[in-house]
N, CA and C of each residue as an Amber inpcrd file, in Angstrom:
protein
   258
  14.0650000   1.1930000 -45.2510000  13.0380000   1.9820000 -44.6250000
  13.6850000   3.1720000 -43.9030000  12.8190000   4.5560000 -43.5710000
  13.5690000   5.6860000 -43.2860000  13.3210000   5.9550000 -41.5870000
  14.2230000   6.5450000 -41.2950000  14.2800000   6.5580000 -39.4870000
  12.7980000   7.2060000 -39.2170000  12.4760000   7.9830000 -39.8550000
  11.1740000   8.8080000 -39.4930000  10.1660000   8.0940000 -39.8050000
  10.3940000   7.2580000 -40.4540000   9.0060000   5.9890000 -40.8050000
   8.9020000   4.8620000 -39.8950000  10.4320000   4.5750000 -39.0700000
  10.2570000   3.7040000 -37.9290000   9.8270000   4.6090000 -36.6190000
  10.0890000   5.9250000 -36.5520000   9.9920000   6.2050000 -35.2230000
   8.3210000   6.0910000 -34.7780000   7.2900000   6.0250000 -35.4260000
   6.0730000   6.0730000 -34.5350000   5.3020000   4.5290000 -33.9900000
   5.8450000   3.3450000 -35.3990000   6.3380000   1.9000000 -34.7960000
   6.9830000   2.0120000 -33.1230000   8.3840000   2.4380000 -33.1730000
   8.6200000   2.4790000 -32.2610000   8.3060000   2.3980000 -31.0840000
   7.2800000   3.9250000 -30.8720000   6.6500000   4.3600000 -29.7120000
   5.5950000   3.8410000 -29.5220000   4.7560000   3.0930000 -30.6060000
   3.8350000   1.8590000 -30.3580000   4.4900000   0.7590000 -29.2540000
   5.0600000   0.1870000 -29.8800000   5.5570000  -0.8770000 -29.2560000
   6.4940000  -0.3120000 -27.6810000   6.4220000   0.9040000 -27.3800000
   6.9320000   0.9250000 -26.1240000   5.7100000   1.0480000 -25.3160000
   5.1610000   2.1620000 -25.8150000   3.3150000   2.0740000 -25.2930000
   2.6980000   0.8430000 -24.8680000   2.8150000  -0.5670000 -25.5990000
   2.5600000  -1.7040000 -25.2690000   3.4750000  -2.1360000 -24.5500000
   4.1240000  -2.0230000 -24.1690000   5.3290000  -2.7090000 -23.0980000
   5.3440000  -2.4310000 -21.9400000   5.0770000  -0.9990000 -21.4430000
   4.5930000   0.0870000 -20.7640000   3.6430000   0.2200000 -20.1150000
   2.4250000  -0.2420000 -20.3420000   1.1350000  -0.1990000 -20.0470000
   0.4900000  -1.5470000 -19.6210000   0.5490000  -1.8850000 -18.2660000
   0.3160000  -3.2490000 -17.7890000  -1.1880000  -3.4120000 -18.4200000
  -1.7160000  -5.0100000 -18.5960000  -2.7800000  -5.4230000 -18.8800000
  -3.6660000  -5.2120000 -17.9850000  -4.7000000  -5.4660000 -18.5450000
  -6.0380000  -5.4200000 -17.1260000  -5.4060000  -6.1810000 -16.3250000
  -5.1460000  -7.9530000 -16.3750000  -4.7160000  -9.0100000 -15.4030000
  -3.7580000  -8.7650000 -14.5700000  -2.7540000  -8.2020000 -14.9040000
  -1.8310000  -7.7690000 -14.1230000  -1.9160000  -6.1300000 -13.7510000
  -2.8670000  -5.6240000 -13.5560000  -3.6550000  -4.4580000 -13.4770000
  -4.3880000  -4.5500000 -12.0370000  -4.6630000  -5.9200000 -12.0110000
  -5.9120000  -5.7860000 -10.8510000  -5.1700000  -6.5640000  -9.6460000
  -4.2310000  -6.9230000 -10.1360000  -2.7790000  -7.5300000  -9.2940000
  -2.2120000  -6.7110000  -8.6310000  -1.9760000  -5.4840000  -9.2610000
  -0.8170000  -4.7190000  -8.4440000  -1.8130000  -3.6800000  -7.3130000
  -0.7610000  -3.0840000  -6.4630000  -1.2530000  -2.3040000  -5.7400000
  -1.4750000  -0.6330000  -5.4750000  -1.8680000  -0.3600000  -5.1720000
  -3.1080000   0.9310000  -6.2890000  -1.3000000   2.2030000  -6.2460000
  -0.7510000   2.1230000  -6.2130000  -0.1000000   3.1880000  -6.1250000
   0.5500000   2.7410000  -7.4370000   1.1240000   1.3790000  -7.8290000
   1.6700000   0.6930000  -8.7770000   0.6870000   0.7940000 -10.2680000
  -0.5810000   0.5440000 -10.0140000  -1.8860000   0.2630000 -11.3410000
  -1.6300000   0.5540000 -12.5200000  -1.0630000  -0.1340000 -13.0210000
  -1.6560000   0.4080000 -14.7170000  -0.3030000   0.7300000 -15.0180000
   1.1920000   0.7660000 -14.1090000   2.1710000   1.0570000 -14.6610000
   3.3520000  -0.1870000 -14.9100000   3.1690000  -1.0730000 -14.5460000
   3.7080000  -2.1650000 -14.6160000   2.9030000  -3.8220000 -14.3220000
   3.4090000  -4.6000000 -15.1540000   3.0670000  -5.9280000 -15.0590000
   3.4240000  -6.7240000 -13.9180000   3.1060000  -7.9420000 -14.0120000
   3.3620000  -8.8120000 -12.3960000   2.6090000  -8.4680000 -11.0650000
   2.7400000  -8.8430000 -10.2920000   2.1460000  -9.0680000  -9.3210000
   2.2540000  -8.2330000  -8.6990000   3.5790000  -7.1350000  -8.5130000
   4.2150000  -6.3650000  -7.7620000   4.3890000  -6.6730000  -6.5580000
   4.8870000  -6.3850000  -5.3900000   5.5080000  -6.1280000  -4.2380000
   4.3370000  -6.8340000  -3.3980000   5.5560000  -7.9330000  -3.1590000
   4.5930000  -8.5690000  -1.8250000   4.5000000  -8.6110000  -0.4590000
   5.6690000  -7.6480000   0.0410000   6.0950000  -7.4690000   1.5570000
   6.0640000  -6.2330000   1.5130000   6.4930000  -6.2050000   3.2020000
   7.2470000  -4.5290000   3.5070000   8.8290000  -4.0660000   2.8680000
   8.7850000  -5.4580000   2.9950000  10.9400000  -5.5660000   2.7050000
  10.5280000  -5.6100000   1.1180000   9.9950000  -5.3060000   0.4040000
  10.1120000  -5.3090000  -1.2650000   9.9040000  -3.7620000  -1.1000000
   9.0420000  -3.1370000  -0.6570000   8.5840000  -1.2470000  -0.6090000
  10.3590000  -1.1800000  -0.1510000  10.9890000  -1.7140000   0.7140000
  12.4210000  -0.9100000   1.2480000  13.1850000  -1.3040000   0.5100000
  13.3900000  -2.3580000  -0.7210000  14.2100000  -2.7840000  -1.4570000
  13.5780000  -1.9030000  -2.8980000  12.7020000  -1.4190000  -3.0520000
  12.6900000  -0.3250000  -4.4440000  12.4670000   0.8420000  -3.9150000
  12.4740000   1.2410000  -2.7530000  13.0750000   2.4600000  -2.3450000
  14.6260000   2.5490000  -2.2710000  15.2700000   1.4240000  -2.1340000
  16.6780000   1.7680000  -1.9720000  17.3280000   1.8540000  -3.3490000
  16.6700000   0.9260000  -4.1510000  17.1830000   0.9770000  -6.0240000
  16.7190000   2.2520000  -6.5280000  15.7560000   2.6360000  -6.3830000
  15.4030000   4.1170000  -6.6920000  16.4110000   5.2120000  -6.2800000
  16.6200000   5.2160000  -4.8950000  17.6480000   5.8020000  -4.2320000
  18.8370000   6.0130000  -4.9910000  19.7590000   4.5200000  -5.2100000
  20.4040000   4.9950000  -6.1270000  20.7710000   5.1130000  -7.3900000
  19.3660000   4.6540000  -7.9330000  19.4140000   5.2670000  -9.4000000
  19.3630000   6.5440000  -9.4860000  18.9590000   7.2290000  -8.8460000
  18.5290000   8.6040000  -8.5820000  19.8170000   9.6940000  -8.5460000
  20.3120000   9.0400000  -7.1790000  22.1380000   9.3520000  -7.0360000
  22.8930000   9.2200000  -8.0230000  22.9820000   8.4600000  -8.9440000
  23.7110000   7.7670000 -10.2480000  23.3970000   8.8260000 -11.2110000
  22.0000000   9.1270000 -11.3920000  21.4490000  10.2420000 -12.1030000
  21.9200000  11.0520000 -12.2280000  21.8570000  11.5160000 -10.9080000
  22.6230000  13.1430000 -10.5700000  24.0850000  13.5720000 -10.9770000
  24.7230000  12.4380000 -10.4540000  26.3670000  12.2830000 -10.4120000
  26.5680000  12.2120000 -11.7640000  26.0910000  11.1710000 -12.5630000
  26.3770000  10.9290000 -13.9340000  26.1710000  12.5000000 -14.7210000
  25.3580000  13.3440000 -14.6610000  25.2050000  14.5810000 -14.9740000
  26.0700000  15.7240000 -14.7970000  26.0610000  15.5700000 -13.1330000
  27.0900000  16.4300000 -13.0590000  28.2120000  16.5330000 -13.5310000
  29.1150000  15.2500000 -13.4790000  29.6400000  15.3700000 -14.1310000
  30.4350000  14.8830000 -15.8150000  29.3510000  14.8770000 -16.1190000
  29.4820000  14.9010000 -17.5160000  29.2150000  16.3380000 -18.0870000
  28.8410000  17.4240000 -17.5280000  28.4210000  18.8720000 -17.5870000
  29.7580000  19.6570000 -17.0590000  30.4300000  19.4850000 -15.8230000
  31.5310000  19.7340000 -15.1490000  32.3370000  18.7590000 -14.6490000
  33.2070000  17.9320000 -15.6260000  34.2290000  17.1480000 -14.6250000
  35.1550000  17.5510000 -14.1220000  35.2590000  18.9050000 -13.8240000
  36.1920000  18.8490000 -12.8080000  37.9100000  19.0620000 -13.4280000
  38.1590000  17.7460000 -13.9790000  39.7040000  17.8690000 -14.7180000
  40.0900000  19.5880000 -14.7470000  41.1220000  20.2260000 -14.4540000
  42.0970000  21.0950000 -15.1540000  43.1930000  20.5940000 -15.9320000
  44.0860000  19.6710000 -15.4940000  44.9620000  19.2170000 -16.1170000
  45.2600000  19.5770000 -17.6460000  46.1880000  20.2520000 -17.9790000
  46.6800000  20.4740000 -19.6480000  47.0720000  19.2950000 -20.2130000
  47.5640000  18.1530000 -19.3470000  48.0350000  16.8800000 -20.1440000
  46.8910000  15.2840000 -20.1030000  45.9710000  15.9340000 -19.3290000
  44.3110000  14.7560000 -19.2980000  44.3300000  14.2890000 -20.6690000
  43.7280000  13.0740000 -20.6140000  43.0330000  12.7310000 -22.1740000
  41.8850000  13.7970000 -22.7960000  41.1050000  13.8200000 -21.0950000
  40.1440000  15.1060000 -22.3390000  40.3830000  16.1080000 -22.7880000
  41.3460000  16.6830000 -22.9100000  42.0420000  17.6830000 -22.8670000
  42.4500000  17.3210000 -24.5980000  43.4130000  16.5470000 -25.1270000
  43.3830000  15.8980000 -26.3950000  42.6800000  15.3590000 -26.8710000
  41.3000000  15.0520000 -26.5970000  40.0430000  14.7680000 -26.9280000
  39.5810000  16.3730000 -27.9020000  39.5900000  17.1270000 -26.5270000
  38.2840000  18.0600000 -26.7680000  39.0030000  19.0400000 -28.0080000
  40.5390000  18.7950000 -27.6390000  40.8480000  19.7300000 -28.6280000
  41.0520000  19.2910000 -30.3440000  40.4370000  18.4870000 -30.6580000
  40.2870000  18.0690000 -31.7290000  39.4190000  18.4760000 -32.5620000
């Protein structure tokens, strides 16, 4: 089968994965609705524990970008250096 014949399968099945059910729809809390399954967040200390994972996924984000765009290295004898010049 050809990649372009799986890709809209694909995005089905993420669409369904993606898109909480009614049941777990009427569970979560209205800021959450309709974007995830389960029960969601049952304290105050769960809102400060996915604010802090967000936090640093976010940071991770950034960093991982930056530098993969600019690392920085000068070095003539680095590995990337015999990498890139290949």
């Amino acid at each position: 089968m050809k990649v372009k014949n799986l890709i809209p399968v694909f995005f089905i099945f993420i669409a369904q994965i993606a898109i909480a059910c009614p049941v777990c729809e009427k569970q979560q809390p209205k800021i959450t609705q309709g974007l995830t399954h389960g029960a969601g967040p049952q304290s105050d200390w769960d809102w400060v524990i996915i604010a802090i994972i967000t936090l640093i996924t976010v940071l991770t984000l950034i960093y991982s970008i930056k530098y993969l765009l600019k690392p920085g290295e000068k070095n003539d004898d680095h590995i990337k250096q015999s990498i890139l010049s290949n």
